[in-house]
N, C-alpha and C positions, 0 to 999 in steps of 0.2 A: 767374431762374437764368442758367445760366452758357453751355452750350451752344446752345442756342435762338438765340440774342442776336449771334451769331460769324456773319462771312462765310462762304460755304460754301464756298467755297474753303479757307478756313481749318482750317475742320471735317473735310472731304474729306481732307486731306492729314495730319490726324492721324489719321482713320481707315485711311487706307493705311498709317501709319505702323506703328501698334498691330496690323495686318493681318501686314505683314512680319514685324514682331518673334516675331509668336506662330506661325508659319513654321516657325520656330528652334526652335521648345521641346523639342525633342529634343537638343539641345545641354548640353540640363538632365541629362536623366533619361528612364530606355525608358519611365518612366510614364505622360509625357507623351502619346509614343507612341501608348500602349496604350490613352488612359483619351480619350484627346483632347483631353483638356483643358490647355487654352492655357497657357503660363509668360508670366509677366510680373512680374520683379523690377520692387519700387518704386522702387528707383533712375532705371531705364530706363523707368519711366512718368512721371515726374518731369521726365526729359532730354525725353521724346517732346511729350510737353504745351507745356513751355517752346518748343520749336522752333516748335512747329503753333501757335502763339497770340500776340497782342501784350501778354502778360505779362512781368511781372519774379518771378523765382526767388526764394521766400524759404522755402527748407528749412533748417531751423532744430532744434534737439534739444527747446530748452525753448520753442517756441510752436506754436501751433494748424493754423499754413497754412501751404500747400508754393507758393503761387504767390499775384500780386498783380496785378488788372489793373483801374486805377483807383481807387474806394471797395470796389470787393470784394477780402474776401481769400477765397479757395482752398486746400479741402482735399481732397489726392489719395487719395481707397480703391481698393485692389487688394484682393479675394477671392474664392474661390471662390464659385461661385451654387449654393446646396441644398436654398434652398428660396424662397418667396415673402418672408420676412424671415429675417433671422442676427444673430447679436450679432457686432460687430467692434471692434477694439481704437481709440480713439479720443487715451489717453495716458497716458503713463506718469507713475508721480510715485515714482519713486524716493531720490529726494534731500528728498523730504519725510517721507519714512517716521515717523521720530521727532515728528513733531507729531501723528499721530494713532494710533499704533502701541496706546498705554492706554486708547485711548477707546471708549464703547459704541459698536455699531454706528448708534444715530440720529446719533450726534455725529459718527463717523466718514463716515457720508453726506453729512452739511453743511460739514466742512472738504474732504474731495475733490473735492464741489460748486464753492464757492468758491475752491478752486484751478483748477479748471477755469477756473471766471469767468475768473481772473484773468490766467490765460493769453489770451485771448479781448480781455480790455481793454488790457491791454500791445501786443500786435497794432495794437488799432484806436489807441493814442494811437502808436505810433512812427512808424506807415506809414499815418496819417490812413486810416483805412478806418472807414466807414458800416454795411457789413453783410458777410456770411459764406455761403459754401454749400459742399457737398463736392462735385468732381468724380470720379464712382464708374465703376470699368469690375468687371462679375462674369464672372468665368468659369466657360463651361459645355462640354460635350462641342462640340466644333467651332464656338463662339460666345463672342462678347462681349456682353455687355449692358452697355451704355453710357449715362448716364445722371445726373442731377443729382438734388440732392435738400439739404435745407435743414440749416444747420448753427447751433444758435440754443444760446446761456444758457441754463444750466440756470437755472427756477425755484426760486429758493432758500422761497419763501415756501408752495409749493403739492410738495413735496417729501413723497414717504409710500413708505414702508420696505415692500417687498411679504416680501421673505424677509430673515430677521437674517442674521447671520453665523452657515457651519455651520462642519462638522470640516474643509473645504476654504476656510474662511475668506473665503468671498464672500460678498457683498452684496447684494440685486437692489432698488432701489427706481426711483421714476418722477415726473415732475414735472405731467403731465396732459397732456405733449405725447410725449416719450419714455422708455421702458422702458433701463433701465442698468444695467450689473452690475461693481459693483469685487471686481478679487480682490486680499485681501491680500498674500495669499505673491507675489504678481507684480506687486503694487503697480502695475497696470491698471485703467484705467476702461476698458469695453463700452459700445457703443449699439445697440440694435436699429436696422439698417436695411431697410427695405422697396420692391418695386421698387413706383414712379410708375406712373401709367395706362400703359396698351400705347403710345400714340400720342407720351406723353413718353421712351419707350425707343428708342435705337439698336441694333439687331441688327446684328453684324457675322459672316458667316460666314468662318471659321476651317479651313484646311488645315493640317494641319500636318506635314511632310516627315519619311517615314520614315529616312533618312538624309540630315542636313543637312551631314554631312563631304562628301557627296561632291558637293552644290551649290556649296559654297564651293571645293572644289577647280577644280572647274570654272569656275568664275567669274570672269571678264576683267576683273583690277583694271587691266589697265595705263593707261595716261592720265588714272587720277583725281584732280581736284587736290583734295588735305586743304586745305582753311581753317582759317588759321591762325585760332587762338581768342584774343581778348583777353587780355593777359598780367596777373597779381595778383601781391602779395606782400602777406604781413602784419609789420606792427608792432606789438611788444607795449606793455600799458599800462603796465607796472612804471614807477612813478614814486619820485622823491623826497619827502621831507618837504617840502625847498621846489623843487621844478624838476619837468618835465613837467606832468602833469595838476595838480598842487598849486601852479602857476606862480605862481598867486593868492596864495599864503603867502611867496610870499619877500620879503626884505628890499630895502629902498632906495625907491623911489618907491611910491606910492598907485598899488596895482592893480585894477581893477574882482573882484569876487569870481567871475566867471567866464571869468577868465584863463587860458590854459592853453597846451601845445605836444604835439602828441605825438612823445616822441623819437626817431629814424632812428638807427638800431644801426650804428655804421661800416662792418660787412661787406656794407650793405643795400648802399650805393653803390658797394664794392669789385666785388660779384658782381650789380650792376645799374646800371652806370653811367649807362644810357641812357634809366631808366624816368622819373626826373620833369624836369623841365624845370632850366634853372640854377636857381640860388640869388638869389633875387629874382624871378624870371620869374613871374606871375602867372597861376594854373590857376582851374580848377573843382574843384569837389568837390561833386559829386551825392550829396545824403543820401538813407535810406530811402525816405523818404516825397516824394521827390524834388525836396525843395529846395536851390538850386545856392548853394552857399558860397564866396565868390570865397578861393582858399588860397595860400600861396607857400612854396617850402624858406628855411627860415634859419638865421642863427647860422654861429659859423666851424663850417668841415665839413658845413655843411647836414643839421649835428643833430637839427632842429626842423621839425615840419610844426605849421604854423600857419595859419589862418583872418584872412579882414581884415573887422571887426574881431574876434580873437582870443578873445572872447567867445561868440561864436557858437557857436566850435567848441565850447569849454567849457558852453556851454548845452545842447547835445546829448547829450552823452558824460556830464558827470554830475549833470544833472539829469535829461535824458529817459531814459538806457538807461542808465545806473549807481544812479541817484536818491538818490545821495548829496546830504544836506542843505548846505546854506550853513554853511561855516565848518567841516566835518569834512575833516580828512586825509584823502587815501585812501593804504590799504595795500594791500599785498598778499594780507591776509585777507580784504578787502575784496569786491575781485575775486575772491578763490576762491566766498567765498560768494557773490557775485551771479551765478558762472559765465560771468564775461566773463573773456578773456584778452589782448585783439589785435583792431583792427581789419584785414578786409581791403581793399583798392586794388586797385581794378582799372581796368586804363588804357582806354579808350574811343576815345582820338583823345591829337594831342600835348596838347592843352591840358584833357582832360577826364577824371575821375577817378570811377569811384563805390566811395562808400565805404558800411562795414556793419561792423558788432559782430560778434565769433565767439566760438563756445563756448570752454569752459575747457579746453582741453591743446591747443586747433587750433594755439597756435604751435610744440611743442613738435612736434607732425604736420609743418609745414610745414618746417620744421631739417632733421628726417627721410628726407622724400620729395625731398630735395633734397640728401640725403647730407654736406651739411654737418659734422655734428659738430664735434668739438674744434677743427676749423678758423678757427672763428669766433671771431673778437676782438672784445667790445662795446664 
């Protein structure tokens, strides 16, 4: 497991972290107040973790774990504690709906199973991870219970249906290890989770401030210095028939079939002139799974981010996380249905870059919160 295994230093300071946060919870709601029990958005358990640990952040829509630190990957539960076990929401499959929507409920057990899986294997082949655990905080009247606990494949072969499908169209079956319940209408998978022996438990007592307007008013921000955050931009993947990702397909010289570029939209360098290096200068590009790709801008206008050799990148993108086959186009329908839109960049140092796949509309978000619009010439 995941906490046990941490400096305590480490541990300590997310403890205090998730201590202060839940302080605040009356910033929420007087229920918090009243009931004492602790607020902690998953966002901000997410950000809290990330800070307090020598992880990398991999919150994602369509996969399993919210953090990576090493061969493990990490997954973050936030819930109320009610009892000694609860069913908690594990994942959604909304955009699958239509593949089991007709099906009986044993069928419909085995394909959400195996989506499951295969969230799960996608994970471990992109960001080379070995094994899996969920890191759990429960909240209770003036406490955290804090806490790991194991997050494993569903057995597909040892799978038995305890309850069919009723008039609320849920599920409840079990594999011999754990009890799960898919509801249709919400197109959610449940796991039962259960707290660990007492001695594998973190207690953390919890205050929580009946007026936390008038702490923060009070409170002496002057002289604190905000660090700055590493700055990102994303590139979308829209390619041509033969140029961008489909580099491989165009005419004139014999190209390796894992050819590619990804193209730099004119505005990128307009309204970021300063983010990659010249045109020729040779960077890093730190992948998922953290292998460094020696990459450089090219072409007139430094249209093209490219990989040396330029296959590499092509190797990644759409074999490993598009897994478009050898010798397919890709479109645009392509990418809708895989739910990639855009890789993110984010800068680390002048010469060092990590990069990552984002969900489908994040570019059209990033345009957005940057107020961009119509502005933009591609």
């Amino acid at each position: 497991m995941f906490l046990h295994r941490q400096p305590k230093e480490h541990r300590s300071r997310y403890f205090d972290l998730l201590r202060r946060v839940a302080t605040l919870s009356g910033l929420c709601t007087d229920s918090n107040v009243d009931s004492q029990i602790p607020y902690l958005y998953y966002r901000t358990h997410e950000i809290v973790f990330s800070k307090s640990f020598s992880v990398k952040s991999r919150t994602r829509e369509d996969i399993s774990i919210d953090a990576q630190q090493e061969s493990l990957g990490i997954g973050l539960k936030t819930f109320n504690h009610k009892g000694k076990t609860q069913m908690e929401k594990i994942a959604e499959f909304n955009k699958d709906f239509t593949s089991y929507k007709k099906e009986t409920s044993p069928e419909k057990t085995r394909i959400i199973s195996e989506l499951y899986n295969k969230r799960l294997n996608d994970a471990m082949n992109l960001y080379s991870l070995e094994r899996f655990s969920f890191s759990c905080v429960a909240k209770a009247p003036r406490q955290m219970l804090v806490f790991d606990t194991d997050m494993d494949f569903i057995d597909i072969k040892r799978l038995r249906l305890t309850a069919a499908a009723d008039k609320t169209k849920n599920i409840s079956f079990n594999d011999g290890r754990h009890e799960y319940t898919f509801s249709e209408s919400k197109s959610t998978l449940k796991r039962r989770f259960s707290l660990p022996k007492a001695e594998k438990v973190f207690i953390l007592g919890v205050d929580i401030l009946r007026d936390p307007l008038v702490f923060l008013e009070e409170a002496d921000f002057k002289g604190l210095v905000t660090k700055k955050e590493s700055s990102f931009l994303l590139l979308p993947l829209s390619s041509h028939e033969k140029s961008g990702l489909n580099q491989w397909n165009a005419k004139g010289r014999k190209r390796d079939i894992n050819e590619v570029y990804v193209p730099i939209p004119k505005w990128i360098h307009q309204y970021y002139p300063a983010f990659f290096p010249a045109r020729d200068v040779e960077f890093v590009l730190n992948l998922p799974n953290g292998k460094p790709l020696p990459a450089k801008i090219c072409q007139d206008g430094g249209k093209a981010l490219m990989s040396n050799p330029n296959k590499a990148l092509g190797n990644w993108l759409l074999r490993e996380v598009l897994t478009i086959p050898e010798g397919h186009v890709l479109t645009d329908k392509d990418l809708e249905d895989k739910g990639i839109d855009s890789i993110k960049i984010t800068k680390t140092s002048s010469q060092s870059f990590d990069v990552d796949y984002m969900p489908y509309g994040s570019y059209e978000k990033f345009l957005s919160s940057r107020a961009l619009g119509s502005k933009i010439a591609s």
